[in-house]
Residue frames as a rotation matrix with the C-alpha (Angstrom) as fourth column:
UNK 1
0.983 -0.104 -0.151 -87.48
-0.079 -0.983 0.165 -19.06
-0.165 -0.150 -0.975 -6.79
UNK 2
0.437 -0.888 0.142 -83.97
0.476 0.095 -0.874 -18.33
0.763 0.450 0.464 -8.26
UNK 3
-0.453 -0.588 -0.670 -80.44
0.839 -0.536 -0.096 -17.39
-0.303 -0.606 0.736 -5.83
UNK 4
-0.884 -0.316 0.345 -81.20
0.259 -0.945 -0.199 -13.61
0.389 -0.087 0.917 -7.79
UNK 5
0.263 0.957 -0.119 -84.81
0.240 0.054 0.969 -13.42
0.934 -0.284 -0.216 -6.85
UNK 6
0.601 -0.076 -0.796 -83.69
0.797 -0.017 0.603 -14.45
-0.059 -0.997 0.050 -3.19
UNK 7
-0.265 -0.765 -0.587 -81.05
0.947 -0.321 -0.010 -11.53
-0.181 -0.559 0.810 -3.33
UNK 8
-0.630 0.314 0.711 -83.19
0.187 -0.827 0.530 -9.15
0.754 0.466 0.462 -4.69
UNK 9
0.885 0.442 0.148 -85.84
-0.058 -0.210 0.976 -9.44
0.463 -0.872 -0.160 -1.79
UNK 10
0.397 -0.497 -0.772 -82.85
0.839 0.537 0.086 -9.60
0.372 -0.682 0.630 0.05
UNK 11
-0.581 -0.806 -0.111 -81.92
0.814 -0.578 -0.058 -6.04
-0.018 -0.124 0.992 -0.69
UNK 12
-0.337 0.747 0.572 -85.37
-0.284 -0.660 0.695 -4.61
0.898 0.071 0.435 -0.71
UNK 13
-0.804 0.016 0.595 -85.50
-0.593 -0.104 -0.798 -5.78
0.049 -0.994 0.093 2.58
UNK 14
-0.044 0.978 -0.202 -88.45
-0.859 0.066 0.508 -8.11
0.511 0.195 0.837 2.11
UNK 15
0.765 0.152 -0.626 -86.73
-0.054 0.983 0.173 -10.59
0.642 -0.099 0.760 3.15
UNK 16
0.253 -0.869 0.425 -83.43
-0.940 -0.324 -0.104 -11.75
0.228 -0.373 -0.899 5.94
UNK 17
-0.670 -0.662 -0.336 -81.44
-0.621 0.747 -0.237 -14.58
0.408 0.050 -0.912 7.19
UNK 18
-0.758 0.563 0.329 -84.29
-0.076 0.425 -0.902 -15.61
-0.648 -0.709 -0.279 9.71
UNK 19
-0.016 0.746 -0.666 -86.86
-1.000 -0.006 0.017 -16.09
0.009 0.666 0.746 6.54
UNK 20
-0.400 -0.079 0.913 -88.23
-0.115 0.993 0.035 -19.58
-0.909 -0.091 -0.406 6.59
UNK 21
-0.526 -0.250 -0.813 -87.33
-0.845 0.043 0.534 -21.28
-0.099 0.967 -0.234 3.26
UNK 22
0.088 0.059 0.994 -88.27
-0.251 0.967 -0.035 -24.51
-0.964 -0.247 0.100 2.03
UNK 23
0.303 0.090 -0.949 -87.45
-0.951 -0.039 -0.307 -26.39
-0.064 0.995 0.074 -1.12
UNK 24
0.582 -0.238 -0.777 -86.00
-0.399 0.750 -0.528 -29.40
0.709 0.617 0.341 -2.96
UNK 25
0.120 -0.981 0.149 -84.23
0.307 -0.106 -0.946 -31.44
0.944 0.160 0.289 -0.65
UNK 26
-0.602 -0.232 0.764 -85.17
-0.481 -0.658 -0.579 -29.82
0.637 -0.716 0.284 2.62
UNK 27
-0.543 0.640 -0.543 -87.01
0.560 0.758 0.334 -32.00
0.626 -0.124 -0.770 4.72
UNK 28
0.170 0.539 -0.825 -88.64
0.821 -0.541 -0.184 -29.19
-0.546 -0.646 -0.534 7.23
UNK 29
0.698 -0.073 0.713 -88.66
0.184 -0.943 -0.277 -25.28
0.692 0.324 -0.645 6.52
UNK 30
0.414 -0.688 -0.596 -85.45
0.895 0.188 0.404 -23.94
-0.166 -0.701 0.694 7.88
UNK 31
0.548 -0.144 -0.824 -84.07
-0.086 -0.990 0.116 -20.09
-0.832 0.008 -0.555 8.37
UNK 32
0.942 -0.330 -0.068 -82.45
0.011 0.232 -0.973 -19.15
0.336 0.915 0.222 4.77
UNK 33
0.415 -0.902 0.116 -79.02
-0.879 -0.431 -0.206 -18.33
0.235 -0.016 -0.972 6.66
UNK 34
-0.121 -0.405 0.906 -78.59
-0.492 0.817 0.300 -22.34
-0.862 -0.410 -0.299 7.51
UNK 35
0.930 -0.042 0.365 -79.41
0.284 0.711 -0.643 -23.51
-0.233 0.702 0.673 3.57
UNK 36
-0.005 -0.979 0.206 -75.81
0.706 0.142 0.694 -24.41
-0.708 0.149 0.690 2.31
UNK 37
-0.161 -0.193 0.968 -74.78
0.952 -0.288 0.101 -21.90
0.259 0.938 0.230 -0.43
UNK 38
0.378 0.386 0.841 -76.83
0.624 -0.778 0.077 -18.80
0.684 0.496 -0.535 0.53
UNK 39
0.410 -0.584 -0.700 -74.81
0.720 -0.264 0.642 -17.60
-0.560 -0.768 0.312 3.04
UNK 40
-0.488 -0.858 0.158 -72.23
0.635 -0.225 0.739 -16.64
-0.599 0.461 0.655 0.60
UNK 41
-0.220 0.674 0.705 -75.08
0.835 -0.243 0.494 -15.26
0.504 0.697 -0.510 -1.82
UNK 42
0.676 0.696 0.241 -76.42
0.535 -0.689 0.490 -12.75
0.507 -0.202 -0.838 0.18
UNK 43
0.899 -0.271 -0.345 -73.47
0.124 -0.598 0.792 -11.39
-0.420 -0.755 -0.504 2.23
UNK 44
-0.096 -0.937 0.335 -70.83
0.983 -0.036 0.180 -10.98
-0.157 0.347 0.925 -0.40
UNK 45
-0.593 0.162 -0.788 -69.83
0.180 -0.928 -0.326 -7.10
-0.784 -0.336 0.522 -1.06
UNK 46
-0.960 0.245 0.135 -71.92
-0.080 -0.703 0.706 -6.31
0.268 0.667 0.695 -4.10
UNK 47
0.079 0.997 0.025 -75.26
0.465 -0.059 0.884 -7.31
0.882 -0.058 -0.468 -2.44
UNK 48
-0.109 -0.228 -0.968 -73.74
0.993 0.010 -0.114 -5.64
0.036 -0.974 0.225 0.77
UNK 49
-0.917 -0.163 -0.364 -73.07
0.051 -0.953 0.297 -2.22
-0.395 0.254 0.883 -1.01
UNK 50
-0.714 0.685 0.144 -76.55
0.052 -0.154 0.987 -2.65
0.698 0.712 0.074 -2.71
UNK 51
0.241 0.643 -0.727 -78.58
0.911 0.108 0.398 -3.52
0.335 -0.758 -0.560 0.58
UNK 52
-0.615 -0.490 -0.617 -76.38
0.625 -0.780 -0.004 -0.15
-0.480 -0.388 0.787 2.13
UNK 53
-0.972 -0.031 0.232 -78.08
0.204 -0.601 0.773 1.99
0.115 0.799 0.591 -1.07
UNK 54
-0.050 0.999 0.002 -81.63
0.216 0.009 0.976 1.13
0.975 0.049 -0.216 -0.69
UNK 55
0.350 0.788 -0.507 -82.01
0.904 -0.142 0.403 1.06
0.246 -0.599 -0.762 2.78
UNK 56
-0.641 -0.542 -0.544 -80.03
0.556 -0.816 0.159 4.63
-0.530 -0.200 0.824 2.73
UNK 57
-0.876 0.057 -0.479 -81.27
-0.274 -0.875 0.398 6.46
-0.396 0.480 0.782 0.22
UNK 58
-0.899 0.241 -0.366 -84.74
-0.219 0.477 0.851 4.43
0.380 0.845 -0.376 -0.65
UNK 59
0.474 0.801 0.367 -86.36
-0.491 -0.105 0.865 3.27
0.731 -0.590 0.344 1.93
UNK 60
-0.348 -0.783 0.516 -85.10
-0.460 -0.337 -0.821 3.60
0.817 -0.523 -0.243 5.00
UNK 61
-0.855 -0.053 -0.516 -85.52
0.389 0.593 -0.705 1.27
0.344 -0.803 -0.486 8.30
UNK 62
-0.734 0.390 -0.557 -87.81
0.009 -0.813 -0.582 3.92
-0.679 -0.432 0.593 9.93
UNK 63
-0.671 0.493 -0.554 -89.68
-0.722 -0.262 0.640 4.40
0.170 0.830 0.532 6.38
UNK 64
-0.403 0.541 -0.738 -90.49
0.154 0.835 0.528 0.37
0.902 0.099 -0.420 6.57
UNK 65
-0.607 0.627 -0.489 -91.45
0.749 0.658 -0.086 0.27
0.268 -0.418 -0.868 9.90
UNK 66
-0.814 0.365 -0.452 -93.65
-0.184 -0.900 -0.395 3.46
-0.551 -0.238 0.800 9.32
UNK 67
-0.490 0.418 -0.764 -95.28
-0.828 0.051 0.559 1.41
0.273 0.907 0.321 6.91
UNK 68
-0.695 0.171 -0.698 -95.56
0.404 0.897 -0.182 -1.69
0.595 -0.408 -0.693 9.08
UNK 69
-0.729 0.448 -0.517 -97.20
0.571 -0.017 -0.821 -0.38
-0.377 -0.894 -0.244 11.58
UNK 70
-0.609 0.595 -0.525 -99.36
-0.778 -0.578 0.248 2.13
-0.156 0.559 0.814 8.98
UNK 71
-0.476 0.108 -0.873 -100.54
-0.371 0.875 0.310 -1.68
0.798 0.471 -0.376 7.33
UNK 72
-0.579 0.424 -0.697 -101.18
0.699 0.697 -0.157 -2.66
0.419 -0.578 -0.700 10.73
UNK 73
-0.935 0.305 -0.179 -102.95
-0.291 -0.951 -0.101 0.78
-0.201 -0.042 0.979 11.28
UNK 74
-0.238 0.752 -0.615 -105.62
-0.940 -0.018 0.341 -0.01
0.245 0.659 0.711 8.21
UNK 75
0.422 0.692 0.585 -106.08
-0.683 0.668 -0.297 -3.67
-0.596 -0.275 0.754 9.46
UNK 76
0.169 -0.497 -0.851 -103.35
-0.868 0.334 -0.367 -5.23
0.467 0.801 -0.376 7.04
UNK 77
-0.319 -0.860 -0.398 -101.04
-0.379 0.501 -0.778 -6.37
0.869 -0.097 -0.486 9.25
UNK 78
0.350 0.543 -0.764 -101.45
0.410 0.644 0.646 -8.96
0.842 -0.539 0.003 12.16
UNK 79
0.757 -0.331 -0.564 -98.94
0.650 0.291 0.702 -6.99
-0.068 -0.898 0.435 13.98
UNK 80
0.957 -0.287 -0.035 -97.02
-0.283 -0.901 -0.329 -3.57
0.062 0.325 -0.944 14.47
UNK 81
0.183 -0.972 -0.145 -93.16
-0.282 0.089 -0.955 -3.27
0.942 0.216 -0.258 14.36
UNK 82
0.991 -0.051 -0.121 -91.72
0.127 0.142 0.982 -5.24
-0.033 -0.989 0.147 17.53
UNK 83
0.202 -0.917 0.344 -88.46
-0.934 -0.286 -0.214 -4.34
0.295 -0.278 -0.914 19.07
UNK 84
-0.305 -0.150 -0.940 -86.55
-0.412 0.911 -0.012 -7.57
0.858 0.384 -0.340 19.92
UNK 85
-0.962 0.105 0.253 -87.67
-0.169 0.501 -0.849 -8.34
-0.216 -0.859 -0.464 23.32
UNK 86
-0.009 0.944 -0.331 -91.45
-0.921 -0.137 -0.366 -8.06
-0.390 0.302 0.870 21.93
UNK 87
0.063 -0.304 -0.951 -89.92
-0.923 0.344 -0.171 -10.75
0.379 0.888 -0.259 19.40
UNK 88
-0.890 -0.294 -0.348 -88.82
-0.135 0.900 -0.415 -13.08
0.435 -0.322 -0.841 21.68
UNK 89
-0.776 0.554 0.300 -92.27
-0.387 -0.044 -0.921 -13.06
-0.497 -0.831 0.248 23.66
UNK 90
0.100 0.820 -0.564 -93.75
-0.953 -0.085 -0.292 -13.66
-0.287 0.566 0.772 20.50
UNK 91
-0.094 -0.482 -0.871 -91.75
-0.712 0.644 -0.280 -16.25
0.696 0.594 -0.403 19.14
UNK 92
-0.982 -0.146 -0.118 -92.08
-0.113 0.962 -0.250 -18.32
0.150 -0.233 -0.961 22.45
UNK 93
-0.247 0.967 -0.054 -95.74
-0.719 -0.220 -0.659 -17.66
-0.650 -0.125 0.750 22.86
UNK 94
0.478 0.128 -0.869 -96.16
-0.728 0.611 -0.311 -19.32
0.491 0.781 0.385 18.69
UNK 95
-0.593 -0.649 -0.476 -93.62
-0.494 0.760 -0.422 -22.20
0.636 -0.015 -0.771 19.93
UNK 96
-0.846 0.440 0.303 -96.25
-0.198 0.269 -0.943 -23.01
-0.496 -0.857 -0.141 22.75
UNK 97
0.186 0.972 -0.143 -99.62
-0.621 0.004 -0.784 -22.60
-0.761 0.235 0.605 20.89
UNK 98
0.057 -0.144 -0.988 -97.91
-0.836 0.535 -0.126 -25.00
0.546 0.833 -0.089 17.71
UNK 99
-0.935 -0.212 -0.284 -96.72
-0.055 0.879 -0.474 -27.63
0.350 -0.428 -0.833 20.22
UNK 100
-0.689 0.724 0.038 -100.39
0.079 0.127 -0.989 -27.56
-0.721 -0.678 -0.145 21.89
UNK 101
-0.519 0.571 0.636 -102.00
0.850 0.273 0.450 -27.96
0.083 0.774 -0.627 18.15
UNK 102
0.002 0.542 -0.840 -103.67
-0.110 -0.835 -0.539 -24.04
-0.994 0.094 0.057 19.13
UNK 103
0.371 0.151 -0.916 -101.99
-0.513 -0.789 -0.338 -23.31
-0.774 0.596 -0.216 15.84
UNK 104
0.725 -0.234 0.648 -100.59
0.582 0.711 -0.394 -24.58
-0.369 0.663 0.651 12.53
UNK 105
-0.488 -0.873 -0.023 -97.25
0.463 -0.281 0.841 -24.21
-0.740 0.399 0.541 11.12
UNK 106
0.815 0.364 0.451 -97.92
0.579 -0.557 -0.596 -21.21
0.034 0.747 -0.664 8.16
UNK 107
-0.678 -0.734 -0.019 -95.40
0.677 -0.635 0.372 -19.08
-0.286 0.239 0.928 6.32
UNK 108
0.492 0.509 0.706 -96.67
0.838 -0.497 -0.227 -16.01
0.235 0.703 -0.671 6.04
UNK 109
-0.484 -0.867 -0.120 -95.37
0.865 -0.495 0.080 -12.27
-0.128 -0.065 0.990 4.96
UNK 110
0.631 0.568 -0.528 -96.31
0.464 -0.822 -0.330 -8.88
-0.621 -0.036 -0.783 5.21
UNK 111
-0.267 -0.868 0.418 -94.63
0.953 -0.302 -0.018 -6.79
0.142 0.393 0.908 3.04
UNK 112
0.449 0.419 -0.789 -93.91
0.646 -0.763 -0.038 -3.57
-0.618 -0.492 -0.614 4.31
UNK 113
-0.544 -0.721 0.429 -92.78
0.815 -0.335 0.472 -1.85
-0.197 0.607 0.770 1.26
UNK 114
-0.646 0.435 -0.627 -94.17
-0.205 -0.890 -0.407 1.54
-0.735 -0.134 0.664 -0.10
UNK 115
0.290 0.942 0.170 -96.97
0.193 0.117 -0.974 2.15
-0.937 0.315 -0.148 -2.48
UNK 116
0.309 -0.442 0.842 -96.35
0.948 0.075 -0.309 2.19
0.074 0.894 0.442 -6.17
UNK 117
0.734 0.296 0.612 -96.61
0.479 -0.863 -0.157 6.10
0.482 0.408 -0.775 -6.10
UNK 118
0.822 -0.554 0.132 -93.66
-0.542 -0.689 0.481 6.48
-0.176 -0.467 -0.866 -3.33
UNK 119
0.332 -0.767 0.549 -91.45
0.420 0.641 0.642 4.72
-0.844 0.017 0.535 -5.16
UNK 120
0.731 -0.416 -0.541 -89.02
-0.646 -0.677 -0.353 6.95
-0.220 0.607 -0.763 -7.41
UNK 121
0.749 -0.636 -0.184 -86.09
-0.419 -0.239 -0.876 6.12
0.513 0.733 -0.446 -9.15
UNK 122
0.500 -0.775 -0.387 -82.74
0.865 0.419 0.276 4.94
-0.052 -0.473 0.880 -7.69
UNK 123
-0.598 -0.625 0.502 -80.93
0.638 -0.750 -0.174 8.22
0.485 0.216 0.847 -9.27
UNK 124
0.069 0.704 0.706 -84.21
-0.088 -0.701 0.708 10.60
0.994 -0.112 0.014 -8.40
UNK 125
0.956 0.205 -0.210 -84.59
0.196 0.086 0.977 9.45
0.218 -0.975 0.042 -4.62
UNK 126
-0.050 -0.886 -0.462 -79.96
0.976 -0.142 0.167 9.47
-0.214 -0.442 0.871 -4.27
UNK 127
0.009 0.507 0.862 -80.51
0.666 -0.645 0.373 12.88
0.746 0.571 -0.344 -6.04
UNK 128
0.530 0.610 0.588 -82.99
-0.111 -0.638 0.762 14.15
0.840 -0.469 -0.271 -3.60
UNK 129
0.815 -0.459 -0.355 -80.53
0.561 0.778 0.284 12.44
0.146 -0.430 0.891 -0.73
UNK 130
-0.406 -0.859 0.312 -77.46
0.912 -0.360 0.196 14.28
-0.056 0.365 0.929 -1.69
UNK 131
-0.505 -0.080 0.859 -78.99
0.100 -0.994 -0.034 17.93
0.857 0.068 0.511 -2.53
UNK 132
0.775 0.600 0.198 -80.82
0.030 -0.348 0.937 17.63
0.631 -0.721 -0.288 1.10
UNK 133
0.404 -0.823 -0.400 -77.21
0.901 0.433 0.019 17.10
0.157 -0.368 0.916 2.41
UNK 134
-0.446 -0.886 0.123 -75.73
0.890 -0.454 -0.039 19.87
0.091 0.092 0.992 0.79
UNK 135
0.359 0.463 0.810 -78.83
-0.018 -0.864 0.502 22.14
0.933 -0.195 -0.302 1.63
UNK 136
0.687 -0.093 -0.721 -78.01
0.597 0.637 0.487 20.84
0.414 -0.765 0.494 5.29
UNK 137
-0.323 -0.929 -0.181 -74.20
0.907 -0.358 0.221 22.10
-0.270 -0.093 0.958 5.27
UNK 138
-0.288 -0.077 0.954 -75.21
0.698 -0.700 0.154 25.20
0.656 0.710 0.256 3.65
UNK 139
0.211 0.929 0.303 -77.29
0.107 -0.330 0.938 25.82
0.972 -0.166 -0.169 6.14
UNK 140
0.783 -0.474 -0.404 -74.92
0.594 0.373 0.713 24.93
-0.187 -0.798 0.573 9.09
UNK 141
-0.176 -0.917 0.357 -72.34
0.956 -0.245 -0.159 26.70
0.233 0.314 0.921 7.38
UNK 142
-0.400 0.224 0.889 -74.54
-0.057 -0.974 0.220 30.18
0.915 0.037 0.402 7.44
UNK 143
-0.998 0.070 -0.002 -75.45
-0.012 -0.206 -0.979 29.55
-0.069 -0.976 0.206 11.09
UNK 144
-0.057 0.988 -0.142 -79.55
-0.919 0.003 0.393 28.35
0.389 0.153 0.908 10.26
UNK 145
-0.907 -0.024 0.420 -81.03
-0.342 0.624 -0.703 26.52
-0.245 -0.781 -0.574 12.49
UNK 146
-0.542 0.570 -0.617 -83.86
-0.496 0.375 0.783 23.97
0.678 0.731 0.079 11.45
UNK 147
0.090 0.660 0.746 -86.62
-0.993 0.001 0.120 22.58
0.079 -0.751 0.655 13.33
C-alpha cells in the first residue's frame, strides 16, 4: 500500500492513527501514528483541510456511524458504534481473551462507508451543503421556524 493510498483512507475516514499497520521492517503490527514518517503524512494542512471537507460536507461522523450500526443492524458488522468508555471495555476484554489463547491476533475492518448510490460528487453534495445554509438564513431571517 502506497503513503497516498494510506492518506486517502485517511480522509475517507476508513482509516486513523490507531489502525494496526504492518509491513517491511516492522517486526509486530503497530498503530500507524508510531510508524516513523506517517505522522507527518497524514497531519500536514492539505490532508487536514481535505479530511475537514469530506467529513463536512460528505459524509459526516453521524452519517458513518448511522451506517455502522445500520451494517451491524443487517448482521454485517460484529459490533455497533461504541462511545469511548464501551472502547476501553472492549479493548481490555480482547487483551485478556488473546493472552488466554481464547482468541487470535486478526486485523480486521468494517467499512462503514455509504453505498455506491449515496455517494455524489464532491461539488454536488458542497452544493447541496451551501444552498441548505442559505435556505436556513433565509428562513431565520423571515422569522420560519423548522422542525
Amino acid at each position: 500500500m502506497t503513503v497516498d493510498v494510506l492518506r486517502k483512507a485517511y480522509i475517507g475516514g476508513i482509516i486513523d492513527g490507531n489502525t494496526l499497520m504492518w509491513g517491511n521492517g516492522l517486526g509486530h503490527w503497530v498503530p500507524l501514528r508510531n510508524i516513523r514518517g506517517m505522522d507527518g503524512n497524514l497531519t500536514n494542512p492539505k490532508v487536514l483541510f481535505l479530511k475537514w471537507i469530506h467529513d463536512t460536507f460528505i459524509i459526516t461522523k453521524a452519517q458513518r456511524q448511522e451506517r455502522r450500526d445500520e451494517l451491524y443492524r443487517q448482521g454485517l458488522a460484529k459490533s455497533p458504534v461504541m462511545n469511548h468508555d464501551e472502547v476501553r471495555d472492549w479493548k481490555k476484554t480482547r487483551e485478556e481473551k488473546l493472552r488466554s489463547g481464547e482468541e487470535a491476533l486478526m486485523l480486521s475492518l468494517t467499512l462503514a462507508m455509504p453505498l455506491g448510490k449515496e455517494i455524489g460528487s464532491l461539488g454536488a453534495k458542497m452544493k447541496k451543503a451551501f444552498r441548505g445554509k442559505k435556505v436556513e438564513k433565509k428562513e431565520e431571517e423571515e422569522g420560519v421556524i423548522s422542525a
